[in-house]
N, C-alpha and C positions, 0 to 999 in steps of 0.2 A: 546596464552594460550595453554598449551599442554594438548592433549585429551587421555596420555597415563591413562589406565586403573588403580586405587590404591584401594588397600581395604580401605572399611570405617567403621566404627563400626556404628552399628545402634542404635535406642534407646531403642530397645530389648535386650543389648548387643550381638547382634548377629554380624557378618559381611556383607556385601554386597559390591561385585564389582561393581564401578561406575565412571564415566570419567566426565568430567567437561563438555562434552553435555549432555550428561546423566543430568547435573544438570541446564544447562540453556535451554534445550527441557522443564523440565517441567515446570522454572520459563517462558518459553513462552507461557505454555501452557495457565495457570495461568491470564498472563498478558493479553493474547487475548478473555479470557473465559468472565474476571472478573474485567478488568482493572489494573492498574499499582498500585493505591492505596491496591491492595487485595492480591499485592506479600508481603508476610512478608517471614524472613526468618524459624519460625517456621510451617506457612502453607509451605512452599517448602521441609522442612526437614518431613514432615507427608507423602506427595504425594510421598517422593521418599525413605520415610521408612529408612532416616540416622539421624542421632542427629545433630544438628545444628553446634555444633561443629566440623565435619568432613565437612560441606558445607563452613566452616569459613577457614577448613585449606585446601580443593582444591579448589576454587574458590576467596574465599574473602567475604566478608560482603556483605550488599545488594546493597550497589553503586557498589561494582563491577558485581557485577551480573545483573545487571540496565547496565552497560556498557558493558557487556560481550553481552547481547541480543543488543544492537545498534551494536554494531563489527557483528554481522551475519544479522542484518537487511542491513547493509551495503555491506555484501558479496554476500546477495541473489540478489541484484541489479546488482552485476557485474556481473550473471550471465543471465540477459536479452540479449537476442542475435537477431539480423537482422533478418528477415525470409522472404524469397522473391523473386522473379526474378527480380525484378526492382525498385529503389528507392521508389515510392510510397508505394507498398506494403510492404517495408521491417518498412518504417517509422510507416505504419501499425501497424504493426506485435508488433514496439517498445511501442508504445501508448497504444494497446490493453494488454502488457503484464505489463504495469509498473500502469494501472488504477487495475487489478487484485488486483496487487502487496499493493496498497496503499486499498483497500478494504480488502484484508486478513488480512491487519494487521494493521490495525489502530491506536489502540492502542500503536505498537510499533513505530510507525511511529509519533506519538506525543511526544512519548518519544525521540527520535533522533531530534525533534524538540526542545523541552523541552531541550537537551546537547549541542543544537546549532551546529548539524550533520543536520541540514537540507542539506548546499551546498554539503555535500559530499555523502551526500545518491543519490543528484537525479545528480552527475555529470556523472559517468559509462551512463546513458541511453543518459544525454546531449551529453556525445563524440560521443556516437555510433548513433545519427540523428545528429550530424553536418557532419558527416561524409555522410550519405544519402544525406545530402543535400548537399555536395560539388559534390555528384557525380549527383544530379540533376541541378548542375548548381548556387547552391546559396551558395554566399559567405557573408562576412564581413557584414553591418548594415543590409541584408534583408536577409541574413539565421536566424542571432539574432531574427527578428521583426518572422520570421516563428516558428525558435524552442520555443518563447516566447507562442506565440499563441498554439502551440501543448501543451505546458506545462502547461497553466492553461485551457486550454481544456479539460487534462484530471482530474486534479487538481478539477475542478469547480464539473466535473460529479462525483468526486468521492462525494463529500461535499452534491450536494444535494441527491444522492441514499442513502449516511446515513440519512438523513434530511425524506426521503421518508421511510425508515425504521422503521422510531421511531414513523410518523404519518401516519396513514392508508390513510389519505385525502390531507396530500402532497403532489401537482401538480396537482392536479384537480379544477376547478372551480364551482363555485355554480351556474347552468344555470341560476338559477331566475333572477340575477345580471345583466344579459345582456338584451338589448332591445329586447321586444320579436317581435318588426318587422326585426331583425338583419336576412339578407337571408340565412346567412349560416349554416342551422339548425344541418347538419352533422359536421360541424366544432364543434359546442357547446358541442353536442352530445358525440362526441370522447371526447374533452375537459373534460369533465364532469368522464369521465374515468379516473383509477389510472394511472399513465406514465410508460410506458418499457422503461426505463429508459438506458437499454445495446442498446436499439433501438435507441433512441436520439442520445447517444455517438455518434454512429458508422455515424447518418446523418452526424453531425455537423463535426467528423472526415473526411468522403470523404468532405462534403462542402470544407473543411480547406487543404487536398492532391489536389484538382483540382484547390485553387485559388496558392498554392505553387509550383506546377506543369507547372501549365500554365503562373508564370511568368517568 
């Protein structure tokens, strides 16, 4: 879609210069703020001060504009890159930046679900750890069985930090619940605490680099 700049006439009839990110920056903004049901294309013609008619004739109506923001959810993925001296860390680097990725944007990322863009949104980060992984050694059904496990790793961790979001007492236990001859008072204890939830990833990610590493 071309981003060249075109006047728009507003609903002041005034003009304003505006490019077709211009108009799907804010229907992102919108969709991330407020969810996907709360893009109309009248609330997107208020926030960018053009008459809905001028978003109709750069952009397209709201499917394409619903497709327009998938097309850059899919671009910002190609842009996770390796970071690392050595296979592990770079796999690292890949995991920690695509669990970001699905946390910032969730919403749009349901939406690319929702257009059945799920396989193509998460292949870019799939090439670039199969490729870690050929240079650590793992090829054909046990790089699969690795990248699989990286993937709903980071997948699972995003799913409960929203989950921990929406409930203040998500992942904590209710000590009473437990035997109270149970010896491990400071396990309960912690338990009993909200989850650091970046803390977990990152265990269960090195767990998951040392048992891929080491075979």
């Amino acid at each position: 879609m071309a981003a060249a700049t075109r006047v728009l006439s507003t609903n002041a009839g005034r003009t304003s210069s505006v490019t077709a990110d211009d108009v799907l920056r804010a229907a992102g903004r919108i969709v991330e703020r407020h969810g996907v049901d709360a893009l109309t294309m009248r609330r997107l013609s208020e926030d960018l001060g053009v008459a809905v008619t001028s978003i109709y004739w750069h952009v397209g109506n709201r499917d394409a504009v619903l497709d327009g923001l998938v097309d850059r959810l899919l671009a910002r993925m190609e842009t996770l890159s390796a970071e690392g001296n050595n296979p592990a860390t770079r796999i690292a680097s890949l995991a920690r930046q695509l669990r970001v990725t699905l946390l910032e944007r969730q919403h749009l990322v349901g939406l690319a679900h929702e257009r059945d863009r799920t396989p193509a949104m998460f292949l870019p980060v799939q090439l670039a750890i199969a490729t870690e992984l050929a240079d650590a050694g793992l090829t054909g059904t046990e790089a699969a069985l690795a990248l699989r496990s990286l993937q709903v790793h980071v997948i699972s961790s995003v799913l409960i930090e929203r989950a921990g979001a929406r409930s203040a007492s998500h992942g904590t236990l209710d000590a009473e619940l437990w035997p109270t001859e149970h010896p491990d008072r400071e396990l309960i204890a912690s338990l009993a605490e909200p989850a650091d939830y970046a803390t977990v990833f990152e265990f269960g990610l090195d767990a998951l680099l040392r048992q891929i590493t080491s075979s």
